[in-house]
C-alpha positions as CSV (number, residue, x, y, z in Angstrom):
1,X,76.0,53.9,110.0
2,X,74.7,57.0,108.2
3,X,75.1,60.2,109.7
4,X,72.3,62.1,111.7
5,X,70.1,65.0,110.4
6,X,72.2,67.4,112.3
7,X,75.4,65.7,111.5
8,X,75.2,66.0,108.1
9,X,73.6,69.1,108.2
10,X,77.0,70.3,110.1
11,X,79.1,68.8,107.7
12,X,76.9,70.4,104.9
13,X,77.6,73.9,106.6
14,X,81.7,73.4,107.6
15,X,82.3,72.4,103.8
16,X,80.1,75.2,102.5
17,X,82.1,77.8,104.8
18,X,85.3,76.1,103.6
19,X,84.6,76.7,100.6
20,X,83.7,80.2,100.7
21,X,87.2,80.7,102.9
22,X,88.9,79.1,99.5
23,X,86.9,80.2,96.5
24,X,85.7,83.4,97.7
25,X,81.8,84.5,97.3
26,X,79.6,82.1,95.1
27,X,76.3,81.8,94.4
28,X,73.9,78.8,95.6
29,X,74.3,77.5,92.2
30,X,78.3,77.5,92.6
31,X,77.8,76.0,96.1
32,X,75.6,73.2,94.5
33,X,78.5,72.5,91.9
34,X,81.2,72.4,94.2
35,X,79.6,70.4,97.2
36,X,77.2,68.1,94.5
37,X,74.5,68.4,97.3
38,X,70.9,69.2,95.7
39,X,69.2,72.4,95.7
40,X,66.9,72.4,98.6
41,X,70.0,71.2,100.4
42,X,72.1,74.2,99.3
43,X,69.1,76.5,99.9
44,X,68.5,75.2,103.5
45,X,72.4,75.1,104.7
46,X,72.5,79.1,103.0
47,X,69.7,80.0,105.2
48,X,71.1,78.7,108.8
49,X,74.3,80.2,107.8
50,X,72.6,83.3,107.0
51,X,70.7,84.0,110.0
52,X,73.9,82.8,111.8
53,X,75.6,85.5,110.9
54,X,78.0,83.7,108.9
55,X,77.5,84.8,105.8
56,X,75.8,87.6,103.9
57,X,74.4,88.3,100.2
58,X,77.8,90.2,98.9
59,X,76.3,91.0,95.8
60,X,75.0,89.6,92.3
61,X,76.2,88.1,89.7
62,X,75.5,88.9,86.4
63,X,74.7,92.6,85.2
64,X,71.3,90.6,83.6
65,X,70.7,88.1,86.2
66,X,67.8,88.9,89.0
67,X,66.5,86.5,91.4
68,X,68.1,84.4,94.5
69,X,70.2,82.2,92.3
70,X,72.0,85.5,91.0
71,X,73.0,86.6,94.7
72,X,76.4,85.5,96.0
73,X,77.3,84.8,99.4
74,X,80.6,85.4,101.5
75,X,82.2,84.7,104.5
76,X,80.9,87.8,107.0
77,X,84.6,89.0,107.1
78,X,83.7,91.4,110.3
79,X,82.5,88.7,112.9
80,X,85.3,88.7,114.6
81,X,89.1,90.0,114.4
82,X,92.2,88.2,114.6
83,X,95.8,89.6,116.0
84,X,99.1,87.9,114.7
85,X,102.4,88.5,116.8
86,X,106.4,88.3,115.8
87,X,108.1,88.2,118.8
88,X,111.9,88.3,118.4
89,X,114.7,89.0,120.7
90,X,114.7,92.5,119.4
91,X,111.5,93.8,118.8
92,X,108.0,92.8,117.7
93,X,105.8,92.7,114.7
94,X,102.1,92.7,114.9
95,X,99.5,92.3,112.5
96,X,95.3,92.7,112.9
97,X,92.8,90.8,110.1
98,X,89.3,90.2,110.0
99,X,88.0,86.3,109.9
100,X,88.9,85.8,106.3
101,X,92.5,86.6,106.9
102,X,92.4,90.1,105.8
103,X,95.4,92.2,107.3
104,X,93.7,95.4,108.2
105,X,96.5,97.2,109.9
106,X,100.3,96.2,111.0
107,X,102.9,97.7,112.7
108,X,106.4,96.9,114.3
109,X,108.1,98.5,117.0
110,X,112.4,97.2,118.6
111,X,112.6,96.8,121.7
112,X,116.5,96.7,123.0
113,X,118.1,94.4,125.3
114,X,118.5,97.3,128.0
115,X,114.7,97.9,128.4
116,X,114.2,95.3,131.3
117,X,111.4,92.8,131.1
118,X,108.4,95.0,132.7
119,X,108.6,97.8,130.0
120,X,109.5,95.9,126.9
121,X,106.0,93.6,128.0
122,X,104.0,97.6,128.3
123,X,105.7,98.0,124.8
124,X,104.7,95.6,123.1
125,X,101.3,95.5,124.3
126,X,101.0,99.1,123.6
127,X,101.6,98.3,120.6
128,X,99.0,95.0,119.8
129,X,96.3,97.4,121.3
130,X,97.5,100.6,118.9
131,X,97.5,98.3,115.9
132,X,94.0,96.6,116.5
133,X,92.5,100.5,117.4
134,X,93.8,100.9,114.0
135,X,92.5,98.2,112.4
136,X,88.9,99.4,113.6
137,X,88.4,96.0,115.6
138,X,86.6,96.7,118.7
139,X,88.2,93.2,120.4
140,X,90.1,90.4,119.4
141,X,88.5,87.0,119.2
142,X,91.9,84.6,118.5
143,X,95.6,86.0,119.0
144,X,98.2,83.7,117.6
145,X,102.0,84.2,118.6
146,X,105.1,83.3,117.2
147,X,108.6,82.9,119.6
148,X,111.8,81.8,119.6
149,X,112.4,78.9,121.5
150,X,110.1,75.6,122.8
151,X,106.2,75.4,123.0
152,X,105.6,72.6,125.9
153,X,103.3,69.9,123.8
154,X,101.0,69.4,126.9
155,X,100.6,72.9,128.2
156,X,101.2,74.5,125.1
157,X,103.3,77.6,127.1
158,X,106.0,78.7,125.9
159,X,109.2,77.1,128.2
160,X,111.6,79.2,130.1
161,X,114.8,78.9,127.6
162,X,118.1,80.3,128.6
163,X,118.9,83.3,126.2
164,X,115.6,84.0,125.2
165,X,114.4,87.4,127.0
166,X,112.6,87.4,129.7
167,X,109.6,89.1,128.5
168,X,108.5,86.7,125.8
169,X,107.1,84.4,128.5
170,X,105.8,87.6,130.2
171,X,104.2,89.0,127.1
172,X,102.1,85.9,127.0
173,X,100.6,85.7,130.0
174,X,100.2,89.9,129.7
175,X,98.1,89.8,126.8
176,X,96.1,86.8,128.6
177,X,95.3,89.3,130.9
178,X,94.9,92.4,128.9
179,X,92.7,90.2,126.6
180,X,90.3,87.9,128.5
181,X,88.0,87.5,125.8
182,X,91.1,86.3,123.4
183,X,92.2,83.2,122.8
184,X,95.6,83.0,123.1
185,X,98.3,80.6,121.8
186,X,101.9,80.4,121.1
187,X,103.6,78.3,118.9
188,X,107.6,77.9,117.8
189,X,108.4,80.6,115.3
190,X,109.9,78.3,112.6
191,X,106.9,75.9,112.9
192,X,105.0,79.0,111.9
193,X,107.3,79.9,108.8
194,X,107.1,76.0,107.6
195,X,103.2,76.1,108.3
196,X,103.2,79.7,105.9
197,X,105.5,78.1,103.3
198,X,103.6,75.5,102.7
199,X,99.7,77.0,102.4
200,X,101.4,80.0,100.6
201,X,104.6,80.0,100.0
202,X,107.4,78.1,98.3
203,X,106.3,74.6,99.5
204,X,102.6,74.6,98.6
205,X,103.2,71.2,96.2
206,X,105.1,69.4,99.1
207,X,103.5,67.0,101.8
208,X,107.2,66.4,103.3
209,X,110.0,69.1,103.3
210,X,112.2,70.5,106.2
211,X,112.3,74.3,106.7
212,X,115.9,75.4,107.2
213,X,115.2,79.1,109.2
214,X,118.1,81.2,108.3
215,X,118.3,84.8,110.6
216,X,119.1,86.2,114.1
217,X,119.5,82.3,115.1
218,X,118.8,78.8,113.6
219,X,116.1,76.6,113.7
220,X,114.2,73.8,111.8
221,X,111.0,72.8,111.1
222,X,109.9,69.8,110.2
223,X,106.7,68.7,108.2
224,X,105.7,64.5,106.9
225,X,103.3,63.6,105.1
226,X,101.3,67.0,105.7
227,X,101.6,67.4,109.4
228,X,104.2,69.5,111.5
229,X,106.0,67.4,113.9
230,X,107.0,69.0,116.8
231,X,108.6,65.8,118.8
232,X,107.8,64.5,122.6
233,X,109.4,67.5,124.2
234,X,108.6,70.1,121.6
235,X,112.2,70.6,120.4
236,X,112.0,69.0,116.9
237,X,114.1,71.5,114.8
238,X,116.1,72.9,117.3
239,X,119.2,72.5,115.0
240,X,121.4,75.0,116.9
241,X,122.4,72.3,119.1
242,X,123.2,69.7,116.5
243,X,127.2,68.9,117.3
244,X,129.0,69.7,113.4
245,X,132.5,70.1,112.8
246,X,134.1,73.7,112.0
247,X,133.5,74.6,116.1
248,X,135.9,75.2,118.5
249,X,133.7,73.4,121.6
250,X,130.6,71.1,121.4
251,X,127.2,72.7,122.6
252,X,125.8,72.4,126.0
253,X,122.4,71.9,127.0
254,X,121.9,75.4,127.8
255,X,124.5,76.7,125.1
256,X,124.0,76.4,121.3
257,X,127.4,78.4,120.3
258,X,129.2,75.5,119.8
259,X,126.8,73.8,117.6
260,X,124.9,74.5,114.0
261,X,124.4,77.8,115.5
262,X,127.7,78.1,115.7
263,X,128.5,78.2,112.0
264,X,125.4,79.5,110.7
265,X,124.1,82.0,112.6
266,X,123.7,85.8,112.0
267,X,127.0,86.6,113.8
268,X,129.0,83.9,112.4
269,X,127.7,84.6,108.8
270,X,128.9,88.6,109.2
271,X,132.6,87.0,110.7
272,X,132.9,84.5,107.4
273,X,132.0,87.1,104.9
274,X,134.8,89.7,107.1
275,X,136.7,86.4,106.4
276,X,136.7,86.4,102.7
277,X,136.7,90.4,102.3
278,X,133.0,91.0,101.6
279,X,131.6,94.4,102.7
280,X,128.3,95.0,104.0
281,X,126.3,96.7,101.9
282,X,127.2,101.0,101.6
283,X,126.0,102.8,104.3
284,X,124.7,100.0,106.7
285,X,125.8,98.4,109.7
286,X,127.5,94.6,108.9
287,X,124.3,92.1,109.3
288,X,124.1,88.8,107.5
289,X,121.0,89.6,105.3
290,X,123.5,92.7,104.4
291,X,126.4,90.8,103.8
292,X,124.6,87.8,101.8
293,X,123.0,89.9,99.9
294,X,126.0,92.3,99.0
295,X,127.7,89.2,97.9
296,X,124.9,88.1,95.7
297,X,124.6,91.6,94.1
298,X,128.6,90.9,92.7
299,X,128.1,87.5,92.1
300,X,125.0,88.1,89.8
301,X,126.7,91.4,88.4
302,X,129.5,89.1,87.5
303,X,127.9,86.1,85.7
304,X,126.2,89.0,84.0
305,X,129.5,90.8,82.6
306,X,130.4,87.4,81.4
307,X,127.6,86.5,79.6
308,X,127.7,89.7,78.0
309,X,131.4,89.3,76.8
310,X,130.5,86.0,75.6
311,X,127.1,87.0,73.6
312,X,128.0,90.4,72.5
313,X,131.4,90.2,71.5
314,X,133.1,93.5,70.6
315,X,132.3,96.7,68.6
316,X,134.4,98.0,65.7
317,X,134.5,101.9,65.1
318,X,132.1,102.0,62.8
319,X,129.4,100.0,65.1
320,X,130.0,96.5,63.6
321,X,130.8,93.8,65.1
322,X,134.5,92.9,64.4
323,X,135.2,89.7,63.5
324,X,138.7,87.7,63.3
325,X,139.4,84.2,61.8
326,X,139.0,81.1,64.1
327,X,140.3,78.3,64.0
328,X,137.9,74.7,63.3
329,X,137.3,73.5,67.0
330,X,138.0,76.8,68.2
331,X,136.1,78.5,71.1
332,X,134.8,81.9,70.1
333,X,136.3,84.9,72.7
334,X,136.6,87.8,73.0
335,X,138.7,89.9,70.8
336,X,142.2,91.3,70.9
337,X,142.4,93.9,73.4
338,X,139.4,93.5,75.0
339,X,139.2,93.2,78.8
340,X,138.6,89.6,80.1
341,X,136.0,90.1,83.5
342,X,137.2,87.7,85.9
343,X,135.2,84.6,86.4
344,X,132.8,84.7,88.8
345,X,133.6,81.8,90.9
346,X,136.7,83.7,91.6
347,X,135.5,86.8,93.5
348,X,135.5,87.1,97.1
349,X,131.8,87.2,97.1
350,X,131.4,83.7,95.8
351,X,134.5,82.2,97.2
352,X,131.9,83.5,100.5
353,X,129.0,82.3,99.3
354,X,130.8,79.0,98.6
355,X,132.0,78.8,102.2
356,X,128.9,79.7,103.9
357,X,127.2,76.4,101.5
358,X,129.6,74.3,103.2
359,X,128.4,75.2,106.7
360,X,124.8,75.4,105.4
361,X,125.2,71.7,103.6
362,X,126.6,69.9,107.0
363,X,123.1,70.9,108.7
364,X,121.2,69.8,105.8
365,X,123.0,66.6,105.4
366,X,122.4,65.6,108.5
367,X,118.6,66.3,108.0
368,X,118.5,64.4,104.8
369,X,120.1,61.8,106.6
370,X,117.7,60.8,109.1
371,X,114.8,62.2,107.9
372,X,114.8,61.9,103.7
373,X,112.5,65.1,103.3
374,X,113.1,65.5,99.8
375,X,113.2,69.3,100.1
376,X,114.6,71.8,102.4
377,X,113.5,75.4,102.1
378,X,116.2,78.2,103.1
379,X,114.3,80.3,105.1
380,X,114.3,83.5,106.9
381,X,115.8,87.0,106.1
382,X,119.3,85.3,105.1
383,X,117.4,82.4,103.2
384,X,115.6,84.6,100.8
385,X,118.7,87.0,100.9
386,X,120.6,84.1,99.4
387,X,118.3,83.3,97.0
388,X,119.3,80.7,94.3
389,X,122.8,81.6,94.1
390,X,122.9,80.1,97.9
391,X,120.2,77.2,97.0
392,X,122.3,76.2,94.4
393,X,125.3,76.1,95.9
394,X,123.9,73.8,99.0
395,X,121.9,72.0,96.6
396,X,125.3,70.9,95.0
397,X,126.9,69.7,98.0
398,X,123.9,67.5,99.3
399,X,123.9,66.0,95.9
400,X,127.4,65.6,96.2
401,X,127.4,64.0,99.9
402,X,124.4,62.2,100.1
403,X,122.7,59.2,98.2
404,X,119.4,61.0,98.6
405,X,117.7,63.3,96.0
406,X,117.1,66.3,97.9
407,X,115.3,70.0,96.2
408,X,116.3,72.7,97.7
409,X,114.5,76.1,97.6
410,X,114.4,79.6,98.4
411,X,111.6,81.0,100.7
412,X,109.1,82.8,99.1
413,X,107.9,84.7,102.2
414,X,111.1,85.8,104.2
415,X,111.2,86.7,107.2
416,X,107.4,87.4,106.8
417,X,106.7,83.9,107.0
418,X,106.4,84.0,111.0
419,X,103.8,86.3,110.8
420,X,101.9,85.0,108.2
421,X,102.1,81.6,109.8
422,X,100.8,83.2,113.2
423,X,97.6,84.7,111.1
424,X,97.1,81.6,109.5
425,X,96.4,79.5,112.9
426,X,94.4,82.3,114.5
427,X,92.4,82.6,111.3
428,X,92.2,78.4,111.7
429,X,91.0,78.6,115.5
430,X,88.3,81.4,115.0
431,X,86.8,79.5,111.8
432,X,87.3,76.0,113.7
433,X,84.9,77.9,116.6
434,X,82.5,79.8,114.7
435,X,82.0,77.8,112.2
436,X,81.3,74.9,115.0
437,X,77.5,73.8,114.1
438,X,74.8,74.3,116.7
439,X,73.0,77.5,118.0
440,X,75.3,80.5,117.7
441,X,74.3,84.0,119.0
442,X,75.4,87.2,116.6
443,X,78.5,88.4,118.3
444,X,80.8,90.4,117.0
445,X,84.4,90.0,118.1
């Protein structure tokens, strides 16, 4: 049955709008190339959008060209504002865009574990309605959240959690309040990372991958064939619980320690690198995006002393390379009296690295196991403090231990990837709205 008029003229206006969210500003003859609709269909569907207050004539194109098929149209960034939260156990993060995703102004702000729930929740408000004063937003139209912990599927509030502070459920329901024009929405902080990773980060090519989140805690998030699952309870990826061996205990339903979390988070990465006699780095307090990334700087300094040896030989007086007899089959080295660097598998800092693999690979076997992603991203601060000296490692010891061929990658985004993932699904909810067809008053949000 073909579609209505005002169906397809909908349609017509979404995929335009799309398409100026993806390409940028175009011209009507652009927007006929792209879509293949005809001309008067192009020219009609740029004039509802136009008086809609949708889109605007950005400028021309062409230094030479005059004339309506020289102007080019974009996406009225202004018509309405968008807020981003990072809400983790010891601070937040906030960020303030326009409707094409634009960050206009960002700020962060700790907030310790003595505050007490009322003030931390004034804090970090405070600081959402600093940031969007900043940004020059008069309101907020969408405000997307990011937490630790589970998003109920059916009420999509974020569940009370033992461990998690107090005023992350508190927070929500305060900016509700504070902003009653918002919408407001919550959603896992590791879903969020996958969801960045995979529209701009490290997993843009991948339908199916697991995101591994590497930091304060653990967590997983899990994406087939294009969708995030987030399981009948919300808790898919809550890999902190998952029973492994190396723990003294087993986890508990309200108790994580003697799980995955157990071996792999933040506090257990600084013990094992204290383990193996690995500093953090000069002049900062022992973290594990210190420590990790110490251990990469030697490891990395290490391969390259080697390959230096090996490639550049040594210098005689007169700035020549010397040069000695070798025997037929005989492995060039390095010359009499030169000093040998020490391999760089045998430093503490990789002997580390090695060990915190082998934690890293029993959670990610596991994975592989059930669900046959075909690529896990290390994410998080300690993921992309890791980088492929880590990846590598893990991706080893999967190969290793499981029949199934598994990538594994370093996140491209960080820790950033929560908030990133947080502006991308407010940007999604305010477009999904305004770009809704029908009759839509000028407001600016």
């Amino acid at each position: 049955m073909p579609a209505s008029p005002s169906t397809a003229r909908a349609i017509n206006d979404r995929h335009a709008l799309r398409l100026l969210q993806q390409e940028g500003p175009l011209t009507a003859g652009q927007l006929k190339q792209f879509t293949g609709l005809s001309r008067p269909t192009v020219a009609d569907l740029v004039e509802r959008l136009t008086a809609a207050g949708l889109i605007a004539v950005v400028g021309e194109a062409g230094e030479q060209r005059r004339g309506p098929n020289a102007k080019v149209y974009g996406i009225v960034a202004d018509r309405a504002h968008l807020a981003a939260l990072d809400v983790r156990t010891e601070g937040v993060s906030v960020a303030v865009a326009d409707l094409v995703g634009r960050v206009l102004a960002e700020a962060s702000v700790p907030i310790t574990g003595d505050m007490g729930t009322g003030p931390a929740v004034e804090q970090a408000v405070a600081l959402v309605e600093r940031v969007v004063k900043e940004a020059g937003a008069d309101r907020l139209h969408t405000v997307g959240i990011g937490a630790p912990g589970l998003i109920d599927p059916a009420s999509g509030e974020l569940r009370d959690s033992s461990g998690l502070p107090e005023w992350h459920r508190r927070l929500v329901a305060a900016l509700q309040e504070r902003l009653p024009e918002a919408r407001v929405s919550v959603e896992n902080e590791t879903n969020l990372a996958a969801l960045a990773e995979q529209r701009d980060g490290v997993a843009r090519d991948r339908d199916t991958f697991v995101l591994l989140w590497l930091g304060h805690g653990t967590g997983a998030a899990v994406v087939l064939d294009g969708a995030l699952r987030r399981g009948a309870s919300g808790g898919t990826g809550e890999i902190g619980f998952l029973p492994v061996p190396g723990t003294t205990t087993l986890p508990s339903a309200t108790d994580c320690e003697g799980g995955f979390h157990g071996l792999a988070a933040s506090t257990a990465v600084v013990d094992l690198a204290a383990a193996h006699g690995v500093p953090a780095e000069p002049g900062q307090e022992p973290s594990a995006v210190g420590v990790v990334r110490a251990a990469v700087g030697v490891v990395r300094a290490a391969v390259g002393q080697v390959r230096g040896v090996e490639g550049g030989g040594s210098r005689s007086a007169g700035g020549l390379e010397a040069s000695r007899p070798e025997s037929p089959g005989e492995t060039p080295g390095p010359a009499s009296g030169d000093e040998v660097p020490p391999s760089p598998s045998a430093t503490p800092a990789a002997r580390f690295l090695d060990a915190l693999a082998d934690r890293l690979a029993v959670g990610v076997a596991s994975v592989v196991a059930i669900l046959d992603p075909g690529c896990v991203v290390l994410g998080g601060e300690v993921g992309q403090a890791g980088g492929e000296e880590l990846a590598d490692r893990v991706r080893d010891r999967i190969a290793r231990i499981s029949p199934l061929p598994t990538e594994v990658r370093t996140t491209t985004l960080g820790g950033g990837a929560v908030l990133r993932g947080a502006l991308l699904t407010a940007r999604d909810r305010a477009q999904e709205e305004l770009f809704t067809p029908g009759e839509r008053p000028i407001q600016r949000w």
